[in-house]
N, C-alpha and C positions, 0 to 999 in steps of 0.2 A: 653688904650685898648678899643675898639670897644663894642658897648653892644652889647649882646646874640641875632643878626637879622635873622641869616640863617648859613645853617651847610651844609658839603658836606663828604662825607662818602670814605673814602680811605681804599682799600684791600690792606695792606702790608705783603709781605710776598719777598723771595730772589730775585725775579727779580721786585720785586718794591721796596725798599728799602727807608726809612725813606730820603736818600741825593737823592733819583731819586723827591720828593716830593720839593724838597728845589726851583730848578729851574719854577716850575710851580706856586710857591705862589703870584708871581704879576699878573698872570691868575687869580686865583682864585679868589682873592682881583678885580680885576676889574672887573669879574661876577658877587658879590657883594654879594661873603660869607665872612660874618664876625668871623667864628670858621671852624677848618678842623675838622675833627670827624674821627679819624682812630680807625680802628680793636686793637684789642689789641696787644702789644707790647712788654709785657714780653716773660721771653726764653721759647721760642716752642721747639716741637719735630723738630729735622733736618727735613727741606725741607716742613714744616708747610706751607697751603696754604691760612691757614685762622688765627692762633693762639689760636685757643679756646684750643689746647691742650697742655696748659703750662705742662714745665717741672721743671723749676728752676722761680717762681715769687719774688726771691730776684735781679734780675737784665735784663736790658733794652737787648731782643733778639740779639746776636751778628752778625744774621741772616740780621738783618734789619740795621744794619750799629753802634746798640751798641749806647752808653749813650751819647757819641761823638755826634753821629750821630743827635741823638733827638733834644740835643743842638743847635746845627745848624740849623734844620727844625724850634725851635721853636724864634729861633734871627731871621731869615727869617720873620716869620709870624707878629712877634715884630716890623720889620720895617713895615709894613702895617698895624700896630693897630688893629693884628688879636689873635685870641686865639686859643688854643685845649682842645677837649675832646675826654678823651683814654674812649673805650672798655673794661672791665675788668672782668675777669672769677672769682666769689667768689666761684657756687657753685661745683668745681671740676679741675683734673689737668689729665696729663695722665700718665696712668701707662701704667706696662708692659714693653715690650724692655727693655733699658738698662741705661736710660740718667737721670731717674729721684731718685735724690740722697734721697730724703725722704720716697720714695717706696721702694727704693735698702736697706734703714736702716729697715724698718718694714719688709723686706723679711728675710733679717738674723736676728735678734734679735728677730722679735715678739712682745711682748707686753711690753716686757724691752727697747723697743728702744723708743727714746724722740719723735717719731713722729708715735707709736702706735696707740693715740689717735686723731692725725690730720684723719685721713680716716676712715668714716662710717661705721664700721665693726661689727658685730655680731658674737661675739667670743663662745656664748653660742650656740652650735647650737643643734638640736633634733637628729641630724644624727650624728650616733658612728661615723663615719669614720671623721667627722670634729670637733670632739672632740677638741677645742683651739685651732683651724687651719683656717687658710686661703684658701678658694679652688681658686685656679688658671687655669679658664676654656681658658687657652691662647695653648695648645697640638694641631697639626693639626690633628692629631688620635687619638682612645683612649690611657689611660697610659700603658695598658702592651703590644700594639703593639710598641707604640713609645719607650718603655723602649726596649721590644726585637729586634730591630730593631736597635739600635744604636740612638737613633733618640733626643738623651737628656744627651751628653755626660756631663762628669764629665771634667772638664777644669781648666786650672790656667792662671791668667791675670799676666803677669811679672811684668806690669809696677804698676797696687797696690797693688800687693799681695793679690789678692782674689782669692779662689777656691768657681770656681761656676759651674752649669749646665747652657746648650745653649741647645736653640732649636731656632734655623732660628735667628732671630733678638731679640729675649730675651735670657735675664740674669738671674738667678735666684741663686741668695747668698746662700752658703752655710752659717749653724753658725760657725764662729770660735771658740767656743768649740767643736766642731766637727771634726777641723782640727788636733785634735791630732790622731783621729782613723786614717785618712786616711794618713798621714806623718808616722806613725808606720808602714805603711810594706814599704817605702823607705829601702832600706840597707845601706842609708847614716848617720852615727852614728852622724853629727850635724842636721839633721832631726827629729833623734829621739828622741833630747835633747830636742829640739825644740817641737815635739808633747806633752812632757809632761808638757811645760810650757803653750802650747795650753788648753791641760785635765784642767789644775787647774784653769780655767778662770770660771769656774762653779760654784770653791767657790769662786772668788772674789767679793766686794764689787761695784766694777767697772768695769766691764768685758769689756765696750763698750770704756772705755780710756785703759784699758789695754791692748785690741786686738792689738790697732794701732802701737805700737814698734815693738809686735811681727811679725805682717805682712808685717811689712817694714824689718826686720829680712830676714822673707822668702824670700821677693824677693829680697833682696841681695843675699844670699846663692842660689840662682837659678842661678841666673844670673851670678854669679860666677862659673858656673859649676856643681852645687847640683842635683844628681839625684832623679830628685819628679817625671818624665815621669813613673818609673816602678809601683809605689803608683798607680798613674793613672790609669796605663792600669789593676790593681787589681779591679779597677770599672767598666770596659770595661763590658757593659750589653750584648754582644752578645753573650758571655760564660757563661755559666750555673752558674759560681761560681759567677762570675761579675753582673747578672744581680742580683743574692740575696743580693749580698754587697751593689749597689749602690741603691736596692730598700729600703733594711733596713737604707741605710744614709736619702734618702728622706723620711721617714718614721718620722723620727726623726726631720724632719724641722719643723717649723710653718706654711708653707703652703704642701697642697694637689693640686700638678699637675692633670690638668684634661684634658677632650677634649672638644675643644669651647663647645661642643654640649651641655655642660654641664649646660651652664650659666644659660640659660634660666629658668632650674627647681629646680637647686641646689646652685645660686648663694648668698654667705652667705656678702654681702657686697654691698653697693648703687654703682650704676654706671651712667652716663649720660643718659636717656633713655636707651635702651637697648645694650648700645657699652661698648664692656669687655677692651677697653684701654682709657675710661674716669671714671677714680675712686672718687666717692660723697667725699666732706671733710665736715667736722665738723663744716665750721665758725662760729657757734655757742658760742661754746668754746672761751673764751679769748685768751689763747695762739695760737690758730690755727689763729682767727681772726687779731693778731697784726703781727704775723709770716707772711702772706698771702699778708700783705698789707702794710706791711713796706716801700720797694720799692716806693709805691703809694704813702703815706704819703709822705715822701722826696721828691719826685719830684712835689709835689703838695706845699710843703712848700718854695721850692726853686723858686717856679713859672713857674714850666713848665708844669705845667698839669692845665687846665683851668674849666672842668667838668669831669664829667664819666657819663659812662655808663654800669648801670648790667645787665650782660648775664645772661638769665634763671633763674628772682629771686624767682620762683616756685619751684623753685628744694630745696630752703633753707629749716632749718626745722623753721624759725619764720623769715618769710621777714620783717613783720614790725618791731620786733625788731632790725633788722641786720641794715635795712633802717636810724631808729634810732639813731642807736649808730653810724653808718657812719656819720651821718651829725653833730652831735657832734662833732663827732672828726674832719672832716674836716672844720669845723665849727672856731675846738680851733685852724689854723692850718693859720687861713687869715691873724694875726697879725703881722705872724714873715715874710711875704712873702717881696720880695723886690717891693720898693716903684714901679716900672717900671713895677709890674706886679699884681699890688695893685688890691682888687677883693670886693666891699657890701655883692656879693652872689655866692656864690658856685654851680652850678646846677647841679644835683642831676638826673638822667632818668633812669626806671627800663624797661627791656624788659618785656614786660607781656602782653598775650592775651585776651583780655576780652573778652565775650560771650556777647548774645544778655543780650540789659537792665543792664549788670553790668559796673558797674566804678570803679576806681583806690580808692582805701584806701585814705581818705587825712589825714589821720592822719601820715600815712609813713611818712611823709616830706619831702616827695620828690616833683622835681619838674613834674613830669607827666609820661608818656609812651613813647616808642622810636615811637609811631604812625602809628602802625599796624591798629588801630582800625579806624583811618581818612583815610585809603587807603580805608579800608570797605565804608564807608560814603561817598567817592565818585564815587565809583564802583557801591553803589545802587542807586544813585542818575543819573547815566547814562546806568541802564539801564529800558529798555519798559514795564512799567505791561501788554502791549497788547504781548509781544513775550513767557511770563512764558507758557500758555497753548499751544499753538503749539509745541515748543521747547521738553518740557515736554513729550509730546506724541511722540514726532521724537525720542524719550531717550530710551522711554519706549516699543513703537515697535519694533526700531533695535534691541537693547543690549538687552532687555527681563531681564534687572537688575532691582531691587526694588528701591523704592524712598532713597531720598538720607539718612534721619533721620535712616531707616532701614539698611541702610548702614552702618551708622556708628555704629547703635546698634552691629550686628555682625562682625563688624571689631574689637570692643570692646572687647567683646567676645572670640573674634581670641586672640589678643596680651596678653590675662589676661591669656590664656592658651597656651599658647606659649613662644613669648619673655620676657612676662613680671610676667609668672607665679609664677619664684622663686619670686619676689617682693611683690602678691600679696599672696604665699604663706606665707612671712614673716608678714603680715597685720593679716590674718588669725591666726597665731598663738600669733600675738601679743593680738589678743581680746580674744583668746581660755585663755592665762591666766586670763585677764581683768574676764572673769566668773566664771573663778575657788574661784577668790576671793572673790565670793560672792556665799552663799548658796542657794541663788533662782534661782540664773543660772548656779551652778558650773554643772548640768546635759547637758547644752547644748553640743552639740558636734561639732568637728570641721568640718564635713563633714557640718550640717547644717550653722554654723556663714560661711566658705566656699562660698556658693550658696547665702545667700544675701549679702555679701558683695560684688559680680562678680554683681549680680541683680542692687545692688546700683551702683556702680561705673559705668556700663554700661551706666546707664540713669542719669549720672550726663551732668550737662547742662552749667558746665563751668570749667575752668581747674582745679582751686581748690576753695576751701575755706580758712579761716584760725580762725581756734579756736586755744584761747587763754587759759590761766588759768580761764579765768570767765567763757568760753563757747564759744559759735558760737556767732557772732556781729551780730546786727540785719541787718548788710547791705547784710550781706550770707544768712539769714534763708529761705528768698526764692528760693533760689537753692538749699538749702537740702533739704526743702519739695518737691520741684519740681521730686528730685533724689527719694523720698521716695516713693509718687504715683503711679510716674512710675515704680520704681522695683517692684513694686509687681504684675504686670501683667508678670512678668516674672517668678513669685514665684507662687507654687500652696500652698493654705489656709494655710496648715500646717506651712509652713515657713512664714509666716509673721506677727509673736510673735517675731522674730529673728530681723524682721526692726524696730519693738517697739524698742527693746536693743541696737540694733545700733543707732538708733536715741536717745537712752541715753546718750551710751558711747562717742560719735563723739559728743561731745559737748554741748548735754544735759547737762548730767552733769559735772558740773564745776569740775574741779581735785583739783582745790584748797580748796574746801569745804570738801575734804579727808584729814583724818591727814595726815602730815605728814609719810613716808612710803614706804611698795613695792606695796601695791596698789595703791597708789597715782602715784608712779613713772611709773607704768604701765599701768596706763591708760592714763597719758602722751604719754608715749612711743607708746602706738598704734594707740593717735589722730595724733602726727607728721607721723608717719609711711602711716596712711592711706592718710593724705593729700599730700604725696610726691609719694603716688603711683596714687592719680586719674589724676598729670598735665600730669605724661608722656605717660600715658594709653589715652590720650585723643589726645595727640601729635600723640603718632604712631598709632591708629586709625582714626585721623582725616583727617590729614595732610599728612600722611605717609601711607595710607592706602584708605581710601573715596575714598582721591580726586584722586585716582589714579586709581577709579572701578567707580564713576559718574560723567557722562559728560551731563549734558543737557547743562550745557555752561561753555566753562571751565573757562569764565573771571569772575566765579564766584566763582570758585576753588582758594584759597591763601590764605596764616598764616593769621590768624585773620580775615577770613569772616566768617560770618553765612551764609555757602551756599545753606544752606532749604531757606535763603530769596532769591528771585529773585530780588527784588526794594524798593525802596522807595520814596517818594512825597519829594518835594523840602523842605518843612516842619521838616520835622526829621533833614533834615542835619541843617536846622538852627539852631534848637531847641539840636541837638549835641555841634553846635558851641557855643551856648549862653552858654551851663552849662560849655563847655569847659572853656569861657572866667571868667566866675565866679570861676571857680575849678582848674583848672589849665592852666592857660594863656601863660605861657611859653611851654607846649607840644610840642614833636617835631610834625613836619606833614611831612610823608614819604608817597611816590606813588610809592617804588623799594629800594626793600632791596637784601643787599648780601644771603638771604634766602627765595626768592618770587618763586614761581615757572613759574613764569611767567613775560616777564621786562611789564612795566607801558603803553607801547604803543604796546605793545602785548592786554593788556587787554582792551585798549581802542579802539582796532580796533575789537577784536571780539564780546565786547557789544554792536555794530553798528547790530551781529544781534539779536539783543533783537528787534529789528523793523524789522525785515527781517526773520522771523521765518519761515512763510509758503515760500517763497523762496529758503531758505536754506532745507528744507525738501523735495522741488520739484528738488534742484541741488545735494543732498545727492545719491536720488534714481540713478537720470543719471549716478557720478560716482560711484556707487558701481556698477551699470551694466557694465561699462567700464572696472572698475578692478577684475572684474570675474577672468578673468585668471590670476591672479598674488595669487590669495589667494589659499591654499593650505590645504589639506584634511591629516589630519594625527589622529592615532589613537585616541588621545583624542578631536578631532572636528577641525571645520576652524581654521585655520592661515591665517591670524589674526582673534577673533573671533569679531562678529558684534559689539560690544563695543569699542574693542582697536582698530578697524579701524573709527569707525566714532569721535574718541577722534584723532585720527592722522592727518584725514583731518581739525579737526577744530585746529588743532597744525599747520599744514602748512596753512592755511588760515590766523591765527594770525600774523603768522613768517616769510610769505611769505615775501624775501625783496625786499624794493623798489626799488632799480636798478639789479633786477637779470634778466637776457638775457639768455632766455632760447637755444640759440644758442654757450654758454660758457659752453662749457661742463668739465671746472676745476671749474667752478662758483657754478655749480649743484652740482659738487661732495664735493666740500667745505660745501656746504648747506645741502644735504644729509648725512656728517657728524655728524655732528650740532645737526639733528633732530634723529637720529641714537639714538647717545649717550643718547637724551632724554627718547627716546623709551624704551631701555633699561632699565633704570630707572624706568619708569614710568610701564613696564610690572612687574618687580619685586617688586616695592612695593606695587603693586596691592594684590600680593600675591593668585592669584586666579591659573594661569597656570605656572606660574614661581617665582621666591624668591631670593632674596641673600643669604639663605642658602641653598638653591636646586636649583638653575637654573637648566632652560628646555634649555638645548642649541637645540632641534629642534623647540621648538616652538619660540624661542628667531631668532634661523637662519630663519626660516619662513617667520615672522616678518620683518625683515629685509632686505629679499628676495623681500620683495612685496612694502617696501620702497623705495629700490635700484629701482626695476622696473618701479616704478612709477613716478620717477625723473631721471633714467639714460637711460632705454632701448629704445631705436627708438623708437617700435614698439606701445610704450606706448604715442605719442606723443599726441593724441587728448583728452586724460584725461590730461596732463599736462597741455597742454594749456585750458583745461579749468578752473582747479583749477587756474591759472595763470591768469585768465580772472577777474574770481569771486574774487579770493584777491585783486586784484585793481582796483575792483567794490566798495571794501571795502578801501581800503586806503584812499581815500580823508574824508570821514568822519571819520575815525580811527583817522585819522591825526588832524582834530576837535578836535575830545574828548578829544585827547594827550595835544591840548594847552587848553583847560580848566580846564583839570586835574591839567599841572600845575601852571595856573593861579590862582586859589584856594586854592590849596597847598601852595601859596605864600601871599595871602590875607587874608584869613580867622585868626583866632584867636590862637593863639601857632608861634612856629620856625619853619620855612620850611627847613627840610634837603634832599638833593641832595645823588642821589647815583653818585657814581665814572663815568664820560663822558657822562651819562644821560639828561646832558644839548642839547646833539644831540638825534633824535628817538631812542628807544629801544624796538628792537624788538627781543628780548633774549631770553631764555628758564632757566628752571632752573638749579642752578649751576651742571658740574661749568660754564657752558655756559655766565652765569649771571657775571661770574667773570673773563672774557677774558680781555687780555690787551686793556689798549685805547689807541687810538691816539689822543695825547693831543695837535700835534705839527699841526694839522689841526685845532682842537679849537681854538688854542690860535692866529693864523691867520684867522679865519671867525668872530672873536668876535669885530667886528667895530660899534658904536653907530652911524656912518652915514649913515649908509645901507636907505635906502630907504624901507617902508614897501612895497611897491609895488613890489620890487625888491626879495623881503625876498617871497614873495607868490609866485612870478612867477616859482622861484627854490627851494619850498618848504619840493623836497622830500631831496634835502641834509643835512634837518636840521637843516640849518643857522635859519629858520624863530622861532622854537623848542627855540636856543638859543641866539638871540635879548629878546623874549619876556620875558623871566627868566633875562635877566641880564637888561632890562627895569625896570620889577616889583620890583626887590631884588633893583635895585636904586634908587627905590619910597618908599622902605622902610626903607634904611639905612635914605633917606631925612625927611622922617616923623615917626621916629623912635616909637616915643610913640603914634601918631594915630595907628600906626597898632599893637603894645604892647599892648596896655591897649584900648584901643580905643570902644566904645560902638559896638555893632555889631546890626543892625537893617535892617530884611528883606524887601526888598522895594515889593511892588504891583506891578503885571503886568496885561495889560490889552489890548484888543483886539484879533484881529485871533490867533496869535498864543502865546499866552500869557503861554500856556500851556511848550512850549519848551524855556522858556527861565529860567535860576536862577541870581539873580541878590538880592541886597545888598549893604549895607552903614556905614562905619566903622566912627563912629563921636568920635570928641577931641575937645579941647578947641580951637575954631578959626578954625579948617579946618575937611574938612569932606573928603571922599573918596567913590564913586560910582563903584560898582563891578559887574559887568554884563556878561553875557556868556549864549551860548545857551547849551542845554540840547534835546537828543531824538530829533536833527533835520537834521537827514542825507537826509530826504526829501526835506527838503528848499532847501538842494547843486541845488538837479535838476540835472544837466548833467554838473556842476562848473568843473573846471579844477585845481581848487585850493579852500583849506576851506574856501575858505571864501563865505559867503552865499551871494546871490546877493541881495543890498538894497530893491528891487522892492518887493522879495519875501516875506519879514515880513509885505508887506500890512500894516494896522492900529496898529500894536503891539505895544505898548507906558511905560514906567515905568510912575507912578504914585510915586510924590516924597511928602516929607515931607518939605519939605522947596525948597525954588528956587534956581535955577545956574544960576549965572550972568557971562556972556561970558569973560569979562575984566578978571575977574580970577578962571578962569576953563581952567584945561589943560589936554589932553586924555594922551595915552603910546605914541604913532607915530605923533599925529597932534593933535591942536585945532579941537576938534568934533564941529559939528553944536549943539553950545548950545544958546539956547534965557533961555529969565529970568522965562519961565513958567515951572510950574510945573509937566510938563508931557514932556519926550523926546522920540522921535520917535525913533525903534531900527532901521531904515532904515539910520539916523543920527548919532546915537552913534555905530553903528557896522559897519558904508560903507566902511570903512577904511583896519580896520583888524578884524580878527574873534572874539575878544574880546576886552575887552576896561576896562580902570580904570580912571576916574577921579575924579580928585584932585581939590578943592576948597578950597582955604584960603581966610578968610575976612579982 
């Protein structure tokens, strides 16, 4: 097999199917990825578009073509001395509806069913009415309209003999102790014999094997003819007698039906973020842990699984632990594999977002991040510190929105008392006991711990931490302090004695240094609790909320940026890469993920106005005078308001595509789809005039009104074509950016993975825009290694020239495998005129070195270019400054032999006349 050089990222779901994948593997192979990297695999919910919401993780989606299937895709990839690594969900599965057989057994049994303890539940709760109950906020109305309403009948499944309640696509288990009440008013006399063999399952010893004969029992005797309909209709809620019946049987269950609305403040159980059908599990736990990943283990023993990757390892309640024992185990797991599929090292990638200044744990043992944080690094490396203050102020006249840091403070704010209240209500009463167990604080109250813990969490500065049984590691302490400072400018005097005690409890104090106990257990229980409440409070604030209310530029809006930074000097990203190559050398490096809100050449053509600021500010004004009459006056202000319209032009500016003909008037309406759908989105998670759980459908029709107008109606033509103008004012240096970005992504230090037909521009929006079908059957015919670079620039906009230089670079790495693995990384000197706009670099190995050069912030050099590529004459005296010489005999660029002599300074007019960027390779 192939070592770990480049990964390319596959969305499988029903109409891409693991055998649609099989046909395209000797593309892939000869682009020169050496691993696929698909979505996760296990069985989803029907008609899953993504997988994250497994239903059954004992066995391979049957959705996706089944175990069969995988087999096949991975004997394919085998004959190209390729690998894979699966996607895999530890911290959660989905619940609700009806498919997921370990939620269907905790819904009827309760705490007696063997998979009780699998799901994050808090059985203890403060609230009578959840008294050892489950609340189930899945009701589309409250419970006593939907009960009086019919809207939750009482049902029976013939085919397994289960009596359960429906509403819409959920199921909800009765207990079969239960099933005696309701069979006792059937008037069918083997019913009633049967109810009482039901009644006595209460004293049994084994109630959950003994149910199963009897249920099969019942639906024999049904299906036979057995009258259970008249029983039923005895629970008919629409009749005064029926609704007391069926309300006293669900009374009696282990869950409390609710209405959604409920979650948010009453919800007594983890969920994914704030979605009531991804239910938190326990992998904590041994038995949930070997349960969960059984599946995986086997197919990683038998050699079909080549790495993973964890989804959301924030959500865990001890990632480094979980990390840990994962790599053990698949650690014990290399030995028995077959020789054909024989592995040194297993690689290991956790998704996780780091904040500014933090890094990955190395003691996890893992092998790095799926590479959110190297999109960051080269998103600020392209764009202008001269465009931050104009930009800025174009943000902050229109929208009259606060800076962005403020932003997220009260977005913060929003979710902790909102979506994510129950959650941090739960936090809250976890530390209210943490004080009771102690006489110095048992006075505090929970209204007070309340307010600094909202104060803290608000102002925390990265998604978690993770204290241990010792305490906080010194590599978190300065983000707690950071979290601490700051919340108290949110706390008046009185309250901040309460961040003293938080700053005990959260990790100050070690829990281990407690006997043994329920206050040791407890102060456990409320350092995990609080650390699994600040990732996703900072998700649905940040990411799901900010970037959705501040635009000073949106391509600096996406997972894993710090979007307070504007830039950063060529400096940091080396000085990224250097600890990368020390710290984690294998790291993936992504520029578009199936989660970006933006594709990679979206973001590269709108940092083009990080140098075009005051431009952009003098063409803003023109069209918003133009679209006067499209925006709309209703009672609560403009439609669109001056924010969500100048966030929309700089959306169709990014997105604008490059062969759209404004005379195609299905071409526009395809497009105005597109940006539609985003809209949407992007108004409701803003959460300011609209919501996903209150949509403004007239500010929403508005909206879209002035959308449509502005790309469909005639009348609107002279604003069209102007936005029309200015995007492909922007294109040709977008289109720069695009191949540096992923020339870099392919060079630098880590695994460069690919998202799905990314090899061509991408200029997408966030999903599922980001996850529309590709056309592979054009790639796989434009991917010729004799193209001509000349040839590739002249028709640049179809992307062939995008994917030459990707299947160029990935073939200069397969060839020099370990210079670009392990290979020293050293920033090279630039010097003369424009010295300032270039990044350039030199990966050295034993005997051959690699020169990595690329322009940066030089959409000026194009000049009036017709293609990226900058004209030689333009870079004047700019020269690299090398550390050792290039002798022409063996130096070879991507496209041609560059003008190399044997001195030690090379002209970028020589190593760039060719193509826009350049790598050369010297062996001695």
């Amino acid at each position: 097999m192939k070592p770990l050089t480049a990964t390319l990222r596959l969305q499988f779901h029903s109409d891409f199917t693991l055998d649609h994948a099989v046909p395209l593997v000797p593309y892939f192979a000869q682009l020169g990825i050496s691993h696929l990297y698909a979505s996760p695999i296990l069985k989803a919910r029907a008609g899953s578009r993504h997988g994250y919401d497994v239903v059954d993780p004992t066995c391979v989606n049957p959705e996706l073509g089944g175990e069969a299937a995988l087999e096949r895709l991975v004997a394919a990839l085998r004959q190209h001395g390729m690998g894979l690594i699966l996607d895999t969900v530890s911290n959660h599965m989905a619940v609700g509806g009806a498919d997921n057989p370990w939620w269907q057994s905790l819904l009827a049994w309760g705490r007696r069913s063997p998979y009780a303890e699998f799901f994050d539940i808090q059985w203890h709760s403060s609230d009578p009415l959840l008294a050892g109950q489950l609340l189930l906020p899945f009701l589309g109305s409250d419970y006593g309209v939907a009960l009086r309403n019919g809207e939750i009948p009482l049902q029976f499944d013939k085919q397994q003999g289960l009596l359960q309640v429906a509403h819409y696509a959920h199921r909800f288990p009765i207990c079969p102790v239960d099933y005696g009440w309701i069979l006792a008013l059937s008037p069918e006399p083997a019913l009633k014999v049967l109810a009482e063999r039901f009644t006595a399952l209460g004293d049994s010893a084994t109630p959950l094997a003994d149910s199963l004969p009897l249920q099969a029992e019942l639906a024999r005797l049904v299906r036979e003819g057995a009258d259970l309909e008249s029983a039923l209709v005895a629970f008919d809620s629409r009749s005064e007698a029926g609704f007391k019946r069926l309300h006293l049987l669900l009374e009696r269950q282990t869950y409390r039906l609710a209405s959604w609305r409920t979650a948010a403040d009453d919800i007594n159980w983890r969920r994914f973020f704030d979605i009531n059908e991804l239910g938190g599990l326990r992998v904590e736990r041994a038995v949930v842990f070997e349960a969960t990943h059984a599946k995986l283990f086997e197919l990683i023993e038998r050699g079909l699984v080549d790495g993973l990757r964890i989804d959301h390892i924030d959500g865990l309640a001890d990632p480094r632990g979980y990390c840990r024992k994962l790599r053990r185990r698949v650690d014990s797991l290399l030995a028995r594999r077959p020789l054909n599929a024989g592995l040194e090292h297993f690689p290991l990638y956790v998704e996780k977002i780091l904040g500014a200044d933090e890094h990955l744990h190395r003691d996890w043992l893992t092998d790095g991040t799926t590479g959110y944080e190297f999109m960051n690094q080269v998103s600020l490396l392209q764009h202008d510190p001269a465009g931050e203050a104009p930009l800025s102020e174009l943000w902050s006249n229109v929208s009259e929105r606060p800076d962005f840091p403020e932003e997220v403070r009260q977005a913060r704010h929003l979710v902790l008392n909102a979506s994510l209240a129950g959650d941090c209500e739960s936090v809250a009463q976890a530390l209210l006991q943490v004080a009771r167990n102690d006489l110095m604080t048992r006075d505090l109250t929970l209204g007070a711990i309340r307010r600094a813990l909202q104060a803290l969490v608000a102002h925390y500065p990265v998604y978690r931490t993770y204290f241990n049984a010792c305490g906080r590691p010194a590599q978190d302490e300065t983000f707690f302090q950071q979290a601490l400072t700051n919340a108290r400018q949110d706390l008046a005097e009185a309250d901040w004695p309460l961040l003293d005690q938080l700053e005990r409890w959260l990790g100050g104090q070690a829990w281990r240094h407690l006997p043994p106990g329920r206050a040791r257990k407890q102060l456990r229980h409320a350092c995990v609790r609080f650390q699994q409440l600040t990732a996703p409070s900072a998700a649905k604030a940040v990411e799901d909320t900010a970037f959705y209310r501040s635009a000073r530029l949106l391509s600096r809006n996406d997972v894993g940026f710090e979007a307070e930074r504007f830039s950063a000097p060529p400096m940091h990203f080396h000085n990224e890469a250097q600890r990368r190559l020390r710290d984690f050398p294998d790291n993936l490096l992504t520029t578009a993920t199936h989660d970006h809100k933006r594709g990679e050449d979206t973001r590269a053509r709108l940092a083009v106005l990080s140098e075009r600021g005051t431009w952009l500010a003098s063409r803003v004004e023109h069209w918003r005078e133009l679209a006067a009459p499209l925006r709309a006056q209703l009672d609560d202000g403009l439609a669109p308001s001056p924010g969500d319209e100048l966030m929309l032009l700089q959306t169709l500016l990014g997105s604008w595509p490059l062969d759209l003909d404004l005379n195609d008037d299905n071409a526009l309406r395809q497009y105005a789809e597109r940006v539609r759908q985003w809209q949407q989105k992007a108004l409701r998670e803003a959460k300011l005039r609209s919501s996903w759980s209150a949509p403004n459908e007239a500010y929403e029709g508005a909206c879209a009104h002035y959308l449509d107008g502005l790309l469909l109606d005639s009348e609107n033509q002279q604003l069209r074509k102007s936005l029309a103008d200015a995007a492909q004012l922007l294109a040709c240096p977008g289109a720069l950016n695009g191949l540096v970005q992923a020339l870099l992504r392919m060079t630098t230090p880590g695994v460069p993975d690919l998202y799905q037909g990314n090899e061509y521009w991408d200029f997408s929006l966030v999903d599922p825009d980001n996850r529309r079908a590709v056309d592979y059957a054009s790639r796989r015919r434009t991917l010729d290694d004799a193209t001509p670079a000349a040839e590739l620039l002249a028709h640049w906009r179809d992307g062939r020239v995008k994917q030459a230089l990707i299947a160029r670079v990935l073939d200069c790495r397969q060839a020099h495998a370990e210079l670009f693995r392990r290979g020293a990384y050293l920033p090279l000197t630039v010097q003369g005129r424009h010295a300032d706009k270039v990044i350039a670099f030199a990966r050295l190995g034993e005997g051959e070195h690699a020169i990595v050069v690329a322009p940066r912030l030089a959409s000026s050099l194009l000049g009036g270019a017709a293609t990226p590529l900058i004209p030689a004459q333009n870079w004047d005296d700019t020269r690299l400054v090398l550390p050792f010489a290039l002798s022409p005999a063996n130096s070879t660029g991507l496209f041609a032999c560059a003008a190399v002599s044997s001195s030690k300074e090379l002209p970028l007019s020589a190593v760039l006349a060719e193509f826009p960027v350049n790598v050369l390779i010297q062996q001695s």
